[in-house]
C-alpha positions in Angstrom: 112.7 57.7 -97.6 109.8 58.6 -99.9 108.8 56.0 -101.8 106.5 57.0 -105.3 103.3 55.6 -105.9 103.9 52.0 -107.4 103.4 51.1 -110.8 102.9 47.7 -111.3 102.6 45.0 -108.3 106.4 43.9 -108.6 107.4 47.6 -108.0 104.8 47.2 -104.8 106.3 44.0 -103.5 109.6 45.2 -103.7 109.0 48.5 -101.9 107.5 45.6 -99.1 110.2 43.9 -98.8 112.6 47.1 -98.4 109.8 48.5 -95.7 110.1 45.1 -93.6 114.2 45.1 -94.1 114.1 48.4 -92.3 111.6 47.5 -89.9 113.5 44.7 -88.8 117.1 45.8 -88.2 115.4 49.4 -86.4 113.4 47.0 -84.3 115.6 44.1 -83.6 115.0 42.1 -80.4 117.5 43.5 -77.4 119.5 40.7 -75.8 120.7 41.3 -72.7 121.9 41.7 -69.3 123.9 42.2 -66.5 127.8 40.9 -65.5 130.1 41.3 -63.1 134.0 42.4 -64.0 136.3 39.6 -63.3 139.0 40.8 -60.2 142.2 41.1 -60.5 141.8 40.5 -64.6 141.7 42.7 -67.5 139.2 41.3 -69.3 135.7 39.3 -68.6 134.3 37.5 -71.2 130.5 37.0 -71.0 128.4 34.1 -73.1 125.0 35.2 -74.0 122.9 33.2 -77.0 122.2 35.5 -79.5 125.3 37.9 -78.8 126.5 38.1 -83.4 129.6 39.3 -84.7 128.8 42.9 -86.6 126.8 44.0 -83.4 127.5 47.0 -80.6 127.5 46.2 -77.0 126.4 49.2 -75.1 127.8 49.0 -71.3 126.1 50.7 -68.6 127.4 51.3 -64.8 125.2 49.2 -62.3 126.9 49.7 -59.1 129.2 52.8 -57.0 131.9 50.5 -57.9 131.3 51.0 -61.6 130.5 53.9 -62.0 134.0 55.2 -60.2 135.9 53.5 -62.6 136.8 54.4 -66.3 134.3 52.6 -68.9 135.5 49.3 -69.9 134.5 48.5 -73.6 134.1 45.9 -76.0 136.1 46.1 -79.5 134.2 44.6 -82.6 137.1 41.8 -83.0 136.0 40.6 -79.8 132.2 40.1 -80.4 131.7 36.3 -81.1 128.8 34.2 -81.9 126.8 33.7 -78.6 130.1 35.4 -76.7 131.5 38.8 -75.9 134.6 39.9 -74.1 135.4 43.3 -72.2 138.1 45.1 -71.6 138.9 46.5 -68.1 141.5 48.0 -66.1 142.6 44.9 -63.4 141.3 45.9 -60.0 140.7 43.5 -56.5 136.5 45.2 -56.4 134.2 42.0 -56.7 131.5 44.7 -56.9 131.9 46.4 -60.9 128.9 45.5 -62.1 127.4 47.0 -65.2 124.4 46.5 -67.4 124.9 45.1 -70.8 122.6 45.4 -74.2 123.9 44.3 -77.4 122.1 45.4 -80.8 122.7 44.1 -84.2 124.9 46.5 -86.6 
């Protein structure tokens, strides 16, 4: 976005404010980590401080085991304050282990 030249300090301050909006949600700390799927279950939940409702949880295979199975996911409904839960197909592996990063919406 281009932004004119301001007019008056107000018009300045506001365009400030908008810049540091931006800047903020683009570069929004990354929280976190790795888990394990539950066996035998179809879903895991996972507590992690500041995990927000509105955010994406972007799930990345960390193991063989993981990365043969189909890509468990996390709907938005299920995205809690502090809390998370994936969806997976129920399997006896102890060993589905994936990477986890959540980012604000």
């Amino acid at each position: 976005m281009r932004y004119p030249l301001p007019r008056d300090a107000n018009t300045l301050l506001s365009w400030a404010q908008d810049l540091c909006r931006r800047l903020e949600k683009d570069y929004s700390p990354i929280v976190g980590g790795t888990v394990t799927l539950a066996d035998s279950a179809t879903s895991t939940t996972v507590a992690k401080r500041g995990v927000k409702p509105g955010g994406r949880i972007q799930l990345t295979a960390a193991s063989a085991d993981a990365a043969s199975i189909d890509t468990p996911h996390v709907n938005p409904e299920d995205v809690d304050a502090n809390s998370f839960v994936i969806t997976h197909a129920s399997d006896l592996s102890t060993d589905r282990v994936f990477f986890y990063e959540f980012r604000e919406g």
